[in-house]
C-alpha positions in Angstrom: 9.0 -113.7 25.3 9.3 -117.6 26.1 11.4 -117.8 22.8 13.9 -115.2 23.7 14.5 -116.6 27.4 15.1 -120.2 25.8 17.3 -118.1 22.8 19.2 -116.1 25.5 19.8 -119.3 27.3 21.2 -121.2 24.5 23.3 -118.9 23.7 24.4 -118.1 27.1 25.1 -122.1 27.7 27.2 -122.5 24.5 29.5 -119.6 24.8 30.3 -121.2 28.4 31.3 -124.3 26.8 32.7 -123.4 23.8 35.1 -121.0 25.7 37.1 -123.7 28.1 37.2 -126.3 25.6 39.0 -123.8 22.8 41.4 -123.2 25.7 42.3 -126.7 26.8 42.8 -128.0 23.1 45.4 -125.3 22.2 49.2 -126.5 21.8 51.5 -126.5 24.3 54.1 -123.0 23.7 56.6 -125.3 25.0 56.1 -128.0 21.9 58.2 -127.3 18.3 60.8 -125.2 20.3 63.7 -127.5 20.5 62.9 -129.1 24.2 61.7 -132.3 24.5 58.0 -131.7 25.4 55.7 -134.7 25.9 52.2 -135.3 26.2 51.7 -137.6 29.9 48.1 -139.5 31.6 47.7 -142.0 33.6 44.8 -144.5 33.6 43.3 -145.7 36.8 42.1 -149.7 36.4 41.4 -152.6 38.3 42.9 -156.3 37.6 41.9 -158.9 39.7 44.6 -161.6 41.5 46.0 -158.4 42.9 44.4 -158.2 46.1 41.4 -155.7 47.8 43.5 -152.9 48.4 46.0 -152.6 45.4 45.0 -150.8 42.2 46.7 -150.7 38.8 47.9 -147.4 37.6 48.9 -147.1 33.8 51.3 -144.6 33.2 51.0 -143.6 29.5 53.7 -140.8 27.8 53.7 -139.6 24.4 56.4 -137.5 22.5 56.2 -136.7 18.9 59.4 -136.3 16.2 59.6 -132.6 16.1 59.9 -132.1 19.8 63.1 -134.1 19.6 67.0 -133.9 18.4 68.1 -136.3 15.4 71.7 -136.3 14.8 73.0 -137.9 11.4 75.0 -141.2 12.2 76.1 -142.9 9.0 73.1 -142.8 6.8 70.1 -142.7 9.2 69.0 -140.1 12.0 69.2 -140.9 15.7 67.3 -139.5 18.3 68.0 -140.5 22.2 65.5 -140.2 25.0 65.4 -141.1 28.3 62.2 -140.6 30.8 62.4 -140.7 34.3 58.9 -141.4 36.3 59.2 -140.7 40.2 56.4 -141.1 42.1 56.2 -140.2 45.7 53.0 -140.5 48.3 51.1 -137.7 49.4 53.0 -137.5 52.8 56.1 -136.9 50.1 57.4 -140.8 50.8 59.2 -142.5 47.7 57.2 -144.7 46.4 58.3 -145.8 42.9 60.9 -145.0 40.6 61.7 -145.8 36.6 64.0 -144.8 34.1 63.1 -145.9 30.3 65.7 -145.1 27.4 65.0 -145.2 24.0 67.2 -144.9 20.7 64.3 -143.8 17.8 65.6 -144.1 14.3 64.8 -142.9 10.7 66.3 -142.8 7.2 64.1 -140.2 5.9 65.3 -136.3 7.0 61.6 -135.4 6.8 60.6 -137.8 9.4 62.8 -135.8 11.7 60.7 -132.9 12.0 57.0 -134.6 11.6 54.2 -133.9 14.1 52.0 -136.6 12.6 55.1 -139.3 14.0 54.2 -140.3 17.9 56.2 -142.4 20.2 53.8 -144.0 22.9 55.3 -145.4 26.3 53.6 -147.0 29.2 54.5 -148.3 32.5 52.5 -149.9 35.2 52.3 -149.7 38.7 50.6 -151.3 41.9 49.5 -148.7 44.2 47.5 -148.8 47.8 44.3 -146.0 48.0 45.8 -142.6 48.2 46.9 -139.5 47.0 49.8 -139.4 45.0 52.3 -137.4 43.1 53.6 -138.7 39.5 56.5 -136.5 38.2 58.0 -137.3 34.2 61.1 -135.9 33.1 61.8 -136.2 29.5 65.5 -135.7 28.6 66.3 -135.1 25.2 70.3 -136.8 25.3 71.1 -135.0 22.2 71.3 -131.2 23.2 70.6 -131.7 27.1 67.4 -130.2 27.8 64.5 -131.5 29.9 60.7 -131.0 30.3 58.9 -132.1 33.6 54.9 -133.0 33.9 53.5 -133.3 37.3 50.6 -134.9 37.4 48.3 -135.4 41.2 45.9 -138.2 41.2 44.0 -139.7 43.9 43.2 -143.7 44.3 39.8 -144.4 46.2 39.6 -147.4 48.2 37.9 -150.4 46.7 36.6 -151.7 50.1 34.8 -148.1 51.1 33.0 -147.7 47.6 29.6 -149.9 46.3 30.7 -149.1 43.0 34.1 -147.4 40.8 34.9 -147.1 37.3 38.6 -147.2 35.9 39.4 -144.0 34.1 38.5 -143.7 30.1 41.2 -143.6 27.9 40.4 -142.6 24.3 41.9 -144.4 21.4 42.1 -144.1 17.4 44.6 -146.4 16.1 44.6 -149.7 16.9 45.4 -153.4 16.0 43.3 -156.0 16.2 44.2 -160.0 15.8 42.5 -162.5 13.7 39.5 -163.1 16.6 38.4 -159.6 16.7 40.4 -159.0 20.2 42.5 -155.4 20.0 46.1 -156.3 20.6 48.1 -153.0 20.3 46.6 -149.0 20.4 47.6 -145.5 20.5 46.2 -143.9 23.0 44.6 -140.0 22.5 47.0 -138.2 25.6 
């Protein structure tokens, strides 16, 4: 009887987890269809010199080859991309605002349509304890369509809490210099 509680329980447990994870790691229905869909986190951190109240927040996007538009120019492919990042407060006061373009290139057609190529961008910003709203709109400059990513975050106060911990960002690929130190990684959005 004991073995069939602690059986029943097990099995109970993993279909519960196994359920939300399948869900969260499926694609995106909006990547591989011709609009330029991107992958978007941010990374709460501290860095000191910046005062009690302020807190760094990392802004990291990620767009792969296949969710954009290469034209043929002369003998290599072009794809342009611009991102806009607006952030606003939560009372819905501006708060910061960036626009990053970027021209990606490639000789090779089959680059073009690869999922396996990623383009990583960051940005960073100094932000007072709050609640915030970060909003990224990719534009693909090529055939004019957009995808927008809202993401709500909250920033606790460093003078209220005993202790905090920056978010975890995952990472594979990295670089590391000749002392050990990484320099350069791509993060896991």
């Amino acid at each position: 009887m004991k073995n069939r509680i602690i059986l029943f329980l097990i099995l109970f447990l993993s279909m519960g987890i196994n359920r939300p994870s399948a869900q969260y790691l499926s694609s995106s229905r909006l990547s591989g269809v011709g609009v330029p869909f991107f992958q978007a986190g941010i990374c709460r951190t501290f860095e000191t010199g910046m005062g009690d109240s302020l807190r760094l927040v990392r802004i990291y996007f990620q767009i792969v080859n296949d969710d954009l538009t290469f034209l043929a120019q002369d003998t290599i492919y072009v794809a342009d991309v611009e991102f806009d990042i607006y952030l606003t407060s939560e009372d819905k006061n501006f708060v910061f605002n960036r626009t990053i373009s970027k021209k990606l290139k490639t000789a090779q057609f089959e680059k073009t349509n690869s999922r396996q190529i990623s383009h990583t961008y960051t940005t960073d910003v100094k932000l007072e304890p709050g609640e915030y709203d970060l909003i990224i709109t990719s534009l693909d400059k090529n055939n004019n369509k957009q995808v927008n990513r809202k993401i709500n975050f909250m920033l606790e106060d460093l003078k209220t809490k005993k202790f905090l911990i920056s978010d975890i960002l995952f990472f594979q690929e990295y670089e590391m210099d000749s002392l050990g130190r990484i320099i350069s990684f791509e993060p896991n959005l």
